[in-house]
N, C-alpha and C positions, 0 to 999 in steps of 0.2 A: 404564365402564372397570373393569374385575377390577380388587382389590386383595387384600393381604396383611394383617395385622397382626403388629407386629414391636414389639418391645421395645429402644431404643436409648439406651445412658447412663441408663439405668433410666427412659424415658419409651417409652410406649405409643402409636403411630401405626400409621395406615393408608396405605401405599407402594402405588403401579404390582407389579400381579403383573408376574414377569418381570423386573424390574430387580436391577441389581447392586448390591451393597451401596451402594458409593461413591454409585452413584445416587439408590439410594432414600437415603443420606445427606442429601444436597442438597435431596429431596423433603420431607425430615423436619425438616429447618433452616429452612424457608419455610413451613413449618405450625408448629413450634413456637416463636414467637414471646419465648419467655423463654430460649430454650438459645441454643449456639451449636455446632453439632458440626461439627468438623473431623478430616478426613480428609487428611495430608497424599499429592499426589500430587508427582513430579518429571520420569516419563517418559510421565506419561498427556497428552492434549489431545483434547477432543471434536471428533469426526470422521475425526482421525488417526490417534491412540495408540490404541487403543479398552483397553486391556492394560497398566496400569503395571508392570517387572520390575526398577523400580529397588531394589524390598526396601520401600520407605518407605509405601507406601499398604497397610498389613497393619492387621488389627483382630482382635478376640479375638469366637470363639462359641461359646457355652456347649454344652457336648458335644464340642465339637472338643480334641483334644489340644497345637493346635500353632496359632498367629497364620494366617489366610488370607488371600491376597490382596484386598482389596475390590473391585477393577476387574474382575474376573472370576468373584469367587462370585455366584449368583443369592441372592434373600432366599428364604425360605420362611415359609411361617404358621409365628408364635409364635416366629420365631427369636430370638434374647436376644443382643445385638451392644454393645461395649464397644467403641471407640472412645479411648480415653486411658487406661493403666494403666503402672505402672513395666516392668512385661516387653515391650509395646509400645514404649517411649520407645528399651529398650534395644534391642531388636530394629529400630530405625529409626536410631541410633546406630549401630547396626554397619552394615547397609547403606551408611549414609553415608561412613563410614570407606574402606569399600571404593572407592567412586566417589572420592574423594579420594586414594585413593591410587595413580589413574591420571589424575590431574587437576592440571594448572597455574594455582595459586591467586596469580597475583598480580594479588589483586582490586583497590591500589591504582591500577594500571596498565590496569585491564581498563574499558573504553567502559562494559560492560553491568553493573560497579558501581553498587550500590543497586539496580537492576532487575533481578537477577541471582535466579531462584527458587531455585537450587542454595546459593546465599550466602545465602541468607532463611531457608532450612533448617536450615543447619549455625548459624547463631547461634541459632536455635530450640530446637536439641538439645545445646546447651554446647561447641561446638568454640571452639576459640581457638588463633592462632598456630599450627595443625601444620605440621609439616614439608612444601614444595613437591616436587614433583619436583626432582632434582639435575640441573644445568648438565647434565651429559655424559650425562644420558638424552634432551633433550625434541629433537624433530624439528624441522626448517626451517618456516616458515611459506608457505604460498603464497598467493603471490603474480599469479597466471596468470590469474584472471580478472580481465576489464580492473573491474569495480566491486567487487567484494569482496574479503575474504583472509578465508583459512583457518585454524585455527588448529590441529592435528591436538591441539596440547598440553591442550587444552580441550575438547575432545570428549567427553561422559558418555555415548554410546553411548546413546542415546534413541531414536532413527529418528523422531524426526520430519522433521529436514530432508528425508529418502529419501520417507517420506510425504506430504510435501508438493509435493514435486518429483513425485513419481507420480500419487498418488491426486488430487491436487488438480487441480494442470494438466495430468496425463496427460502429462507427458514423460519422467521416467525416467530423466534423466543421472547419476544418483548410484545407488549401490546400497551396503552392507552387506554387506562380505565377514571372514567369522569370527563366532564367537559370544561371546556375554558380553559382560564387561569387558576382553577382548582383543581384538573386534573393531574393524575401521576403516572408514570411508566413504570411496569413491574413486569415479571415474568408471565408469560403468556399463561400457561398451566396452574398457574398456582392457584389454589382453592381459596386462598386468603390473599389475592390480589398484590396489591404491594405490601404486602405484610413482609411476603417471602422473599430472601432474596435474591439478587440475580444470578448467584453463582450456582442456583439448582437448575438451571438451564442448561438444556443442552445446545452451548454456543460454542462455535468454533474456533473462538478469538482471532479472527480476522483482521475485527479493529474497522471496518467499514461505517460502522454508526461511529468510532472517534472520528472520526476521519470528516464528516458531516455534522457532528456537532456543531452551532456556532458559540457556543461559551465553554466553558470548565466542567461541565456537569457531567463528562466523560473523558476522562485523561489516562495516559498508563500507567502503570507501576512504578514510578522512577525509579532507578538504581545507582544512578549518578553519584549520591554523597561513598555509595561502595565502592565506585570503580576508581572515585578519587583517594579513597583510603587506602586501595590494594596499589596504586603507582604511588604513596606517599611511603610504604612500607617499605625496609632496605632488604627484606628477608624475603620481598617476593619478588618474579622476573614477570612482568606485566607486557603481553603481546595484544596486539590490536588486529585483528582482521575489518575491513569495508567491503558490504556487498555489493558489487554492480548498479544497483539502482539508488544509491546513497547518489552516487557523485550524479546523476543526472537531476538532484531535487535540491539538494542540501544549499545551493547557491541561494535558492529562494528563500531562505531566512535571512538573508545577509541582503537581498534588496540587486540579484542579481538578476536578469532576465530569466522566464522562465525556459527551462530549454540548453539553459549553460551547461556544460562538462565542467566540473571542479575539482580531477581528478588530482590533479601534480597541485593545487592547495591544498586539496586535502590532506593528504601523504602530508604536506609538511605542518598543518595544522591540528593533524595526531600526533605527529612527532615532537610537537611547539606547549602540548600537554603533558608529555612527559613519556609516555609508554615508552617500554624496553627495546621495542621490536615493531617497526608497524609495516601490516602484510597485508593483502588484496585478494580477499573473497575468490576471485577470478581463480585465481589456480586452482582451486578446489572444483570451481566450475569445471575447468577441464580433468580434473579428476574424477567429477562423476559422470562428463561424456565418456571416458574412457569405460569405466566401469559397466553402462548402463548400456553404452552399444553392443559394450560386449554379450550383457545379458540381455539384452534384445534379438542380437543374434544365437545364440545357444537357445533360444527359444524357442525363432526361427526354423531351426535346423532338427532340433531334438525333441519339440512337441509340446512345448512346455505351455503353462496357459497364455490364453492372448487374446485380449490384447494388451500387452505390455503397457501400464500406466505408471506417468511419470512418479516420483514423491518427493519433490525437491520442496513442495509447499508443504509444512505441517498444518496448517490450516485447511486444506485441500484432504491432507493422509485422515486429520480427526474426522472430519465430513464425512470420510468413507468408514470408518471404522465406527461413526454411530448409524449411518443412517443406511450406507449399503456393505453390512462386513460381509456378506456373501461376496463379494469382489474384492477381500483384502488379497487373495489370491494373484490379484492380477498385478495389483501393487507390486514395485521396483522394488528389490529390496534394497535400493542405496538408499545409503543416509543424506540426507540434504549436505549444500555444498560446505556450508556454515562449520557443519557437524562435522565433515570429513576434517574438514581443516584444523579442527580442536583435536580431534585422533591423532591427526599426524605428526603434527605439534607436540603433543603430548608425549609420542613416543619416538620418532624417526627425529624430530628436531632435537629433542630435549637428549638424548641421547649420542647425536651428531653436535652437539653444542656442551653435554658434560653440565645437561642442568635436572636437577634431578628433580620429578613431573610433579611429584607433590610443590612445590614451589613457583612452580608455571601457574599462573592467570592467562586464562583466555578470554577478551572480552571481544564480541562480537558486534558492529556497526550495522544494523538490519533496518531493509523498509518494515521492517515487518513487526506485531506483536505477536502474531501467532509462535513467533522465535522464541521469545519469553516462556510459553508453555513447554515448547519443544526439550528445551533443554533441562527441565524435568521430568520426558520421557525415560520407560525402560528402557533395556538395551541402546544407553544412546553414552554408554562408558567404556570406548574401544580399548583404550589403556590399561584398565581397571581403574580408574578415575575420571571423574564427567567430564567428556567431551570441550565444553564451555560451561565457564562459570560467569560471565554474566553476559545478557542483552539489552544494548540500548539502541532504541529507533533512532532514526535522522534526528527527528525532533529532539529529542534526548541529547544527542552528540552538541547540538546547534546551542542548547544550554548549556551545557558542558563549555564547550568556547568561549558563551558571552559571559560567564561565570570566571572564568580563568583570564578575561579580557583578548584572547586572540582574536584576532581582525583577521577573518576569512580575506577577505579582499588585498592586504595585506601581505598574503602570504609568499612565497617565491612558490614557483611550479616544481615540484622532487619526483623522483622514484621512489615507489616502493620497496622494503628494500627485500635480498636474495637470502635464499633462492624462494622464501613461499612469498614473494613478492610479485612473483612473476607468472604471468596472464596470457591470454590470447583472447583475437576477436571473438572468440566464440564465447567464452568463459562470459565475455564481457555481456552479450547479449542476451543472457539469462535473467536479466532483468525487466524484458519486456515479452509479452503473450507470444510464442512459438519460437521464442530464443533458445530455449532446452530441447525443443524438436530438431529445431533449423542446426542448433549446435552437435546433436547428435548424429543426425543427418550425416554433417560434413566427414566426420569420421566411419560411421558405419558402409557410407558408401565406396570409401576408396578405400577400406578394408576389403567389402566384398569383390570390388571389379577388380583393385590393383591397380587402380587407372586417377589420375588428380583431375581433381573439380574442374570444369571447362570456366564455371563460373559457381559463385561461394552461396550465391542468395538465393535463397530458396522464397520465393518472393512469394507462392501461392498460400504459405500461412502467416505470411505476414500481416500486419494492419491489428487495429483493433476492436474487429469487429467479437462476437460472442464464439461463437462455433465456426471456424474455420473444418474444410475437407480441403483433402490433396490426392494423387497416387503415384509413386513413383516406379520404376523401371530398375530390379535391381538382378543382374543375369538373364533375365529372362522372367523374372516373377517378379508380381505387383505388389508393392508394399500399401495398402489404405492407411493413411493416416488422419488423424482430426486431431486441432487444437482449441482448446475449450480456456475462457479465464469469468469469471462470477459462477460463483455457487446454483442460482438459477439456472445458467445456462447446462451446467456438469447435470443437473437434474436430468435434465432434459433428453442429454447425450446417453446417462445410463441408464436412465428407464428404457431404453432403444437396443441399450448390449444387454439389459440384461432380460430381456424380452427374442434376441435374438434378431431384432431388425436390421441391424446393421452388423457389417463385417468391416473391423479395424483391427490392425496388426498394433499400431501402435497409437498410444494418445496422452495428448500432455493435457492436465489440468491444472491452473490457478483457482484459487481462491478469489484472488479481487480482478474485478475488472480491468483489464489490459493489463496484467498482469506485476509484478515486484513495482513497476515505476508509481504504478496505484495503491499501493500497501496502506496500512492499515495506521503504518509508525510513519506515514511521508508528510510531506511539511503539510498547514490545512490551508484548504483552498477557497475564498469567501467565494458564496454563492455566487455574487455582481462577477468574479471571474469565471467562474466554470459556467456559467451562462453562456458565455463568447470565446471559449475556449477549450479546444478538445486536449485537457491535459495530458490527457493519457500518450495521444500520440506526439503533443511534442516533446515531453522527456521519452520516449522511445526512442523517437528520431536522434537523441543526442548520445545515447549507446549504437546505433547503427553507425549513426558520424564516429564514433571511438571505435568501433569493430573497421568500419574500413580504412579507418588510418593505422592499425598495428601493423606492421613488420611479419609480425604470424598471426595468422586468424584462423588456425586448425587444432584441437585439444592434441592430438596424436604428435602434431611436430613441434609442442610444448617442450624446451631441455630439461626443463629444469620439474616436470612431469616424469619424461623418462628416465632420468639422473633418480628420481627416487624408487622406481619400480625397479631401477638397477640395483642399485645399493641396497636397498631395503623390503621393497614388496613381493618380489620378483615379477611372475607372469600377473598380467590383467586377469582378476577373477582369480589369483591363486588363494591359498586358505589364508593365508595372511590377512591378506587385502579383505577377504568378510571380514574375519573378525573385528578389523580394524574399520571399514570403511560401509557395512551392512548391517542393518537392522531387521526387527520384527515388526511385527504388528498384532491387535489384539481387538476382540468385539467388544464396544462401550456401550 
């Protein structure tokens, strides 16, 4: 690798030819072990922003007259780069100023308080108390998409959200109309610009522009003050399910390494809220391996369409249902795992328990917002009553705690409790890109041969890359598979099946990149970290560490799986188990 020699903060390194200041900053911070150089960014994010023009990521070089951008100068040999000076501080000062002074600061009020990188800034550079924008300037909020609001009043005009709606998942509902600090974000389509609002888009609420935000000017729906009134009620029986990718993120509110397993806190810091009942996502998981291998097979066998695609993502199913419904077809008909588990609940528990279902609350712990919309789907009320009644992201739950004072860190390690408490490895790794293949996998294979796994991990869809291929070996016939997670990349895949270029039997798709651990509702990640840190894989890697340490790591050798198909479902795929555990789908 070509390199430079640069001079930075009066220390002498060797940088990536080709790289940007900023970059080779970074470069130079992990080689010099005694320094610490920082380069503040606000509107930069790797992969997105590539370009910060917030004013703030400027540094001083020797020869030049005038502070450069970092994010956009290359280094050159022997360049001499200061990084921290009075004329710098003030030159990042007044950028700030500016952005504040189109900016709705009521950060007591504001969700993305303390996580807030615009707020990290300004106390970094001496602000205190300035003046908000006045009453009689700041705009309506909206309200139109069914899981988030907008905030126009908070907007720093960054474009990542646009960026990430684009470049990310290739959809493009938003765009950037005006320049500067007076432009606005609005619906791509719309004749009247940001007149309209954003809820006439066609978005899949994925939650990837929340997710990239760095201020408040896109947050979810809360539902928190609800879910605290339905466990404050004596007349209702409030259960909690947590989805697998909760416990790999949720530490990270609470200041715990990224990468932690939180699962035995968490258990007992739902429990330390109050809910009636608190149960683990995961069994559902392995209820819809069961299901969905089955109907993988029967497709297999009997000719059904194929290639069998996953739907465990409602974010993923609306994707397809606006933009390729000619492949609803192909779509699973299981209900996501969330879903199953609110059915079952509903009816086999509430039932087995002597609780009568109008009185059951189901509230679901999801990375996800797209869950939010879901659970306003048709056909999504196996009972005859909806499935789940409310969803709160990671982040959601994380307020919920500091709200109620529980000390995550605090907590003693619990079980979830039985029987829908109870999980398996596979269940568990549904949470990260090819955890619903790899999980289904382990079942459909030693269904068809009869024969147990020599070994569990199905390693070649593993990783985080966009489009994984594989082929495996089942009697004698080759099953093709591919695992897809971002919107773009699914693009990519189905213009190819639906063109007839490729032959796959079966394919899982996400919505967000590297799949549930990336969601939409997971803790937010300030640029300065996702710059040096592949989040994605190391909360996957901490559902893989949880799958290889269970006891059982196969849906099928689940007890308390087969305890219910016994008692209550009968066969896998019998009419029950649709009703209950299968959905529709429709063209939007």
């Amino acid at each position: 690798m070509d390199t430079v020699k640069i001079i930075i903060d009066g220390a002498e390194v060797a940088v990536t030819k080709g790289a940007t200041i900023l970059e080779a900053s970074r470069e130079a911070d992990a080689k010099l072990f005694n320094m610490e150089i920082i380069i503040p960014t606000l509107y930069y994010y790797k992969g997105l922003v590539d370009v910060d023009e917030s004013g703030v990521c400027v540094v001083e070089v020797a020869g030049y007259d005038a502070p450069v951008n970092a994010s956009e100068t290359v280094v050159e040999e022997g360049m001499v780069i200061t990084t921290n000076s009075p004329k710098l501080f003030g030159a990042r000062r007044e950028a700030l100023a500016k952005i504040l002074a189109v900016h709705h600061h009521d950060c007591i009020n504001c969700t993305r308080s303390a996580h807030c990188e615009l707020q990290e800034l300004l106390h970094t550079h001496g602000f205190k108390n300035e003046t908000s924008l006045p009453e009689d300037q700041l705009l309506p909020l909206d309200y139109s998409n069914p899981v988030f609001v907008r905030d126009p009043n908070k907007c720093i005009r960054c474009g990542r959200c646009v960026a990430a709606c684009g470049k990310i998942q290739g959809i493009g509902a938003i765009s950037t109309f005006g320049e500067g600090l007076s432009a606005q974000v609005g619906p791509n389509d719309s004749p009247f610009k940001c007149a309209m609002k954003i809820g006439a888009v066609a978005c899949t609420n994925c939650g990837q522009c929340l997710s990239v935000c760095p201020v408040g000017a896109l947050v979810e729906k809360d539902c928190t003050d609800d879910v605290f009134a339905a466990i404050a009620d004596p007349d209702k029986f409030v259960v909690v399910q947590a989805a697998p990718a909760v416990r790999a993120a949720l530490g990270e509110e609470f200041d715990f390494p990224m990468g932690v397993d939180v699962e035995g806190r968490l258990a007992a810091a739902l429990r330390e809220l109050g809910f009636d009942k608190v149960f683990d996502t995961v069994l559902s998981a392995d209820l819809t391996v069961m299901e969905e291998s089955n109907e993988l097979l029967e497709r297999l066998e009997n000719g059904g369409s194929l290639p069998l695609i996953t739907s465990c993502c409602p974010g993923w199913v609306k994707y397809c249902e606006t933009y390729y419904p000619d492949l609803n077809r192909h779509l699973s008909s299981c209900k996501s795992p969330h879903q199953m588990f609110g059915a079952v609940t509903k009816s086999y528990y509430a039932e087995k328990m002597g609780i009568p279902k109008e009185k059951l609350v189901v509230v679901s712990v999801m990375p996800c917002t797209a869950k939010k919309f879901e659970i306003t789907r048709e056909d999504e009320c196996g009972a005859g009553v909806p499935d789940v009644d409310y969803v709160v992201t990671t982040r959601e739950l994380a307020r919920m705690l500091n709200k109620a004072e529980v000390q995550l860190r605090a907590m003693p390690s619990e079980a979830f409790d039985e029987p829908l408490g109870l999980g398996t490895g596979a269940g568990v790794i549904f949470g990260a890109t090819g955890g619903v293949m790899e999980a289904a996998l382990r079942t459909a294979v030693e269904k068809v041969t009869g024969k147990p796994l020599e070994t569990l991990e199905f390693t070649d869809i593993r990783g985080v890359q966009g489009i994984k291929e594989a082929s495996y070996e089942l009697n004698g016939k080759t099953l093709k598979v591919a695992v897809v997670s971002g919107l773009a990349n699914a693009k990519k895949l189905l213009d190819k099946v639906r063109s007839g270029k490729v032959d796959y039997q079966f394919i899982e798709i996400m919505a967000c990149p590297g799949g549930c651990v990336n969601g939409g509702g997971q803790p937010p990640v300030a640029a300065a970290k996702a710059a040096v840190c592949d989040v994605k894989a190391v909360r996957a890697e901490a559902l893989y560490r949880n799958d290889a340490g269970k006891a059982i790591r196969k849906a099928h050798e689940n007890p308390a799986v087969m305890e219910l198909y016994r008692e209550y479902l009968g066969e896998v795929g019998s009419e029950k188990a649709h009703t209950l555990l299968h959905t529709t789908y429709k063209v939007r």
